[in-house]
C-alpha positions in Angstrom: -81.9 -100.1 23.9 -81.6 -97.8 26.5 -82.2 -94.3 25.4 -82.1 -90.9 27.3 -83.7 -87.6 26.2 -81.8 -84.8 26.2 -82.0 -81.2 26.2 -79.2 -79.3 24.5 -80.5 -75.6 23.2 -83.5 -76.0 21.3 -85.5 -79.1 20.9 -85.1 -82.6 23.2 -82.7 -85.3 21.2 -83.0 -88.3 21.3 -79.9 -89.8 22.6 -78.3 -93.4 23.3 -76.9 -93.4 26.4 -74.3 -95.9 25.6 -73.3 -94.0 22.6 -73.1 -91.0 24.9 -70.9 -92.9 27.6 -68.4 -94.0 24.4 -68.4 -89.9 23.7 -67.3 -88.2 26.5 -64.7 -91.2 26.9 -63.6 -90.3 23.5 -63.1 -86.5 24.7 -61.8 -87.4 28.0 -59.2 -89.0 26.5 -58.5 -86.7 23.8 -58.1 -84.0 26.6 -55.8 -86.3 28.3 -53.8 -87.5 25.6 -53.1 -83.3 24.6 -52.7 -82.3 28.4 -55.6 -80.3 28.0 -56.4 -78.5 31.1 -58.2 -75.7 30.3 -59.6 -76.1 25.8 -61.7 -74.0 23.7 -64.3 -75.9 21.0 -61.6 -75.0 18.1 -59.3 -77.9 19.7 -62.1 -80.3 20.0 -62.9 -79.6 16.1 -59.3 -80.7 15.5 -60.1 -84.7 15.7 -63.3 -85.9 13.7 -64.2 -89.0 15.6 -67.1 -87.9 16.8 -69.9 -85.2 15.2 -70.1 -81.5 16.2 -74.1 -82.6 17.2 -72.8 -85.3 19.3 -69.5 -83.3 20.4 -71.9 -81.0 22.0 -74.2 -83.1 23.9 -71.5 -85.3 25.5 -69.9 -82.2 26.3 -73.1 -81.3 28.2 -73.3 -84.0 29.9 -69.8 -84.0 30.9 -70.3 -80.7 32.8 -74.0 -81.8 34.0 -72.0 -84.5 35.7 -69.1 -82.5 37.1 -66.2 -83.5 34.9 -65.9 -80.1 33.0 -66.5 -76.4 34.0 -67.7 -74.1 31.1 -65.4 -70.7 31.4 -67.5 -68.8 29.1 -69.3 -69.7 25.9 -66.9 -71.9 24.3 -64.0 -72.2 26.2 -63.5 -75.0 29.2 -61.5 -76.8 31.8 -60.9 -79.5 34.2 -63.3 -79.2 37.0 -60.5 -78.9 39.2 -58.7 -76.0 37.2 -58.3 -72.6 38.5 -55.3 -70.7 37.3 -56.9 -67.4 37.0 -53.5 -66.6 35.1 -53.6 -69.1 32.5 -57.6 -68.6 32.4 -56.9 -64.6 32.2 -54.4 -65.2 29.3 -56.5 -67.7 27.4 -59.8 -65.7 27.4 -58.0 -62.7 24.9 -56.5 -63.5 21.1 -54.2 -60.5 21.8 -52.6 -59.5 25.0 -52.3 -60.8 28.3 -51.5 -60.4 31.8 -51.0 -56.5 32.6 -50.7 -53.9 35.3 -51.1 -54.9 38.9 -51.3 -58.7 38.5 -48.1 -58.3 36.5 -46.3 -56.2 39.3 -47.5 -59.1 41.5 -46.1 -61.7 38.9 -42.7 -59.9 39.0 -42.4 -59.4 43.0 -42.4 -55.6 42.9 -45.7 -55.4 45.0 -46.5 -56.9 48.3 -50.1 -56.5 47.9 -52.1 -59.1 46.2 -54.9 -57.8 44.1 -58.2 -58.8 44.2 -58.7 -58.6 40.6 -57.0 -60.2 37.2 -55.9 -57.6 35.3 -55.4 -58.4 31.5 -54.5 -56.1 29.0 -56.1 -56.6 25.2 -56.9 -54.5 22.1 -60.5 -56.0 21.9 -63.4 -54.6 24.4 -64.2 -57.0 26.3 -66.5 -56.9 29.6 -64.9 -57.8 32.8 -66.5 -60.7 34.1 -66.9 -62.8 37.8 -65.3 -66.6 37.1 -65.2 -69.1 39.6 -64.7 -66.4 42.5 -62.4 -64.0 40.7 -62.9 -60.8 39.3 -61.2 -60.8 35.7 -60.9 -56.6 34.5 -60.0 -56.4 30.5 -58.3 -52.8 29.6 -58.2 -52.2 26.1 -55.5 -50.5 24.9 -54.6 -49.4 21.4 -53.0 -51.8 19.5 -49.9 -49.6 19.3 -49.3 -50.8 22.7 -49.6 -54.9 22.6 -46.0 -55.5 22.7 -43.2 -56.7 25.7 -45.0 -60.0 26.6 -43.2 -62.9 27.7 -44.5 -66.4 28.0 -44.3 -68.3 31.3 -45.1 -71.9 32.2 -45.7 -74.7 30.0 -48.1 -76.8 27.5 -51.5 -75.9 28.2 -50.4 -73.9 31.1 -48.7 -71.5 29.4 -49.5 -67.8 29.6 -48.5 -64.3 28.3 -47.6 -61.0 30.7 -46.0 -58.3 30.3 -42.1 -58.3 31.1 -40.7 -55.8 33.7 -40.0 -53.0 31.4 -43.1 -53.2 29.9 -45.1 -53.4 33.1 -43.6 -50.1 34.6 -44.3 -48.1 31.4 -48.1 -49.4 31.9 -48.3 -48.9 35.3 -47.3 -45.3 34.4 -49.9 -44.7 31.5 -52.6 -46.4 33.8 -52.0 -46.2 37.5 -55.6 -46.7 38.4 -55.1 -50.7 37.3 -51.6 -51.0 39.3 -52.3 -50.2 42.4 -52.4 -46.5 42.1 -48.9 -44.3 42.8 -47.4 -45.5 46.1 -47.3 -49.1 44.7 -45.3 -47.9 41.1 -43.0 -45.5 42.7 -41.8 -48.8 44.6 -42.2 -50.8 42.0 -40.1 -48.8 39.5 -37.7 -48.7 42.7 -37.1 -52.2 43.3 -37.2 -53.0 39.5 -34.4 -54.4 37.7 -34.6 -52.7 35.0 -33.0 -52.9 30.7 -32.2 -49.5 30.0 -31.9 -50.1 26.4 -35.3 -52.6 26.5 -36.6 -49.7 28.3 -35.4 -47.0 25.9 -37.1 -49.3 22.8 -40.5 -49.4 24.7 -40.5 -46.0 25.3 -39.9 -45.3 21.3 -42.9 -47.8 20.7 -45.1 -46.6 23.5 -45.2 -42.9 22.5 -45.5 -40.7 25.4 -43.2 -38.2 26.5 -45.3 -37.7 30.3 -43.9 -41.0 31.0 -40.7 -40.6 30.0 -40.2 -38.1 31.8 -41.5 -39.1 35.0 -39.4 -41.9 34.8 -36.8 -39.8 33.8 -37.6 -38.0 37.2 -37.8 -40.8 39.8 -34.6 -42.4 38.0 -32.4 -39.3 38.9 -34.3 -38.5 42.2 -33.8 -42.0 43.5 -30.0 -43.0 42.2 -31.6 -45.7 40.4 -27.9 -47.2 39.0 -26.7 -47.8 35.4 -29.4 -45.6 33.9 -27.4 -43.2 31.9 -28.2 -44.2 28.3 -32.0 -44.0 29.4 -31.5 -40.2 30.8 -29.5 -39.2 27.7 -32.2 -40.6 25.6 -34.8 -38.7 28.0 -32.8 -35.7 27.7 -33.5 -35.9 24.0 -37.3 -36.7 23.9 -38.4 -34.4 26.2 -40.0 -31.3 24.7 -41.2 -27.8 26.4 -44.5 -28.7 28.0 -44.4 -29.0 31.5 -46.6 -32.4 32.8 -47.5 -32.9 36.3 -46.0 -35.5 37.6 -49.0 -37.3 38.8 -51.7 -38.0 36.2 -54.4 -36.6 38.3 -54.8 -34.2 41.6 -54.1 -30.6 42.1 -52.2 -28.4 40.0 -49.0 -27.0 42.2 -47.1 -24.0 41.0 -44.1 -25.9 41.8 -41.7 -26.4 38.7 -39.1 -29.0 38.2 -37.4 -27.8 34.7 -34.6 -29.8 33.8 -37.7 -32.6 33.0 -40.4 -30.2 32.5 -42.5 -31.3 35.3 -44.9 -29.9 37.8 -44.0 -31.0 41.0 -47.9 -32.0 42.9 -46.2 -34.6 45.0 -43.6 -33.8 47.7 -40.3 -35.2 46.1 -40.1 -36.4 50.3 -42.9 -38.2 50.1 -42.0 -40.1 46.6 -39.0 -40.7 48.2 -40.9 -42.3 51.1 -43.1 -44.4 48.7 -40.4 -45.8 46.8 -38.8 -46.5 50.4 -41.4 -47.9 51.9 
């Protein structure tokens, strides 16, 4: 009997290598039979035909021998997988796609970031996988709503609609590009007032409603008026600058209680651009 000795954490095993051979079969089929791309070691526990000691050391030598890829500690793919989307999505419980990548997704940003953003209510450290940078933000759990799912089977993955991808890119600029690229955006979006109006509600914060409130008026944007009126309402007396961060100008804009830092000609120019 032919017998190979194998390392798997702690001390060598023992291990048939025919038995073996018959075990990653087993999960190479199971993977095929589920169109299972990219799997986490919950799936694998759902069929018993094989032992969670021998599950793991076929699943070793699977890797060793270049038919898996380990993702992080328990969760895997094909070695020939690479949506960072799908890999993005599937490495959070809660959340998904966000910010830049999202803007990306939607076609309201010609630049191609360098980075998978991925929104999530869990810390979690960004992390270097096959070649691309993966950046969780964690966000209050207030704020894990307006994803949609795209694709299909195990290629599915979560990201935030349009709506809720501008009211994001508002609350965290530095993950979307930074301002030129969501003045545009929020320019060339297609936008649900009333889906709008509803995120607003559940997102909470007046600064951004009123910057949008802002650019909606300053740039025409069309059949917007249910959003103003509701903008109208929820804005209160505290004046906001209109960008997040830089200089302070004395420059007022009252009807939206803003402080004007930026040259409405050059957010014009951004949203042109």
């Amino acid at each position: 009997m032919l017998y190979l000795h194998f390392y798997y954490g702690k001390p060598q095993q023992k291990v048939n290598i025919f038995d073996m051979i018959y075990e990653e079969k087993i999960i190479l089929e199971y993977l095929d039979d589920n169109g299972l791309d990219i799997f986490s070691l919950n799936n694998l526990r759902e069929f018993e035909v094989i032992s969670e000691k021998q599950r793991e050391i076929a699943l070793r030598s699977l890797i060793n021998k270049g038919y898996l890829k380990i993702i992080e500690r328990g969760i895997y793919c094909r070695h020939n997988f690479s949506d960072e989307l799908i890999i993005g999505s599937f490495l959070v419980k809660n959340g998904g796609i966000a910010y830049w990548s999202a803007l990306n997704f939607h076609g309201l940003t010609e630049q191609i970031p360098n980075t998978v953003f991925i929104q999530t209510n869990q810390w979690k450290k960004s992390k270097m996988i096959f070649g691309v940078q993966y950046k969780f933000v964690q966000v209050n759990e207030k704020k894990i709503f307006g994803y949609k799912t795209e694709g299909y089977g195990n290629h599915k993955f979560n990201i935030t609609d349009i709506e809720k991808t501008i009211i994001d890119s508002f609350d965290q600029p530095e993950y979307s590009g930074g301002y030129p690229e969501i003045i545009k955006a929020f320019n060339n979006a297609d936008l649900d007032q009333n889906k709008l109006i509803k995120y607003c509600k559940a997102f909470g914060n007046r600064a951004i409603i009123k910057r949008l409130a802002y650019l909606t008026e300053l740039l025409d944007k069309p059949k917007m008026e249910k959003f103003i009126r509701f903008a109208l309402a929820a804005r209160n007396e505290k004046y906001t600058p209109f960008l997040s961060y830089g200089e302070k100008k004395d420059k007022t804009y009252r009807r939206w209680r803003l402080i004007l830092n930026l040259p409405e000609e050059d957010i014009v120019n951004m949203a042109q651009s």
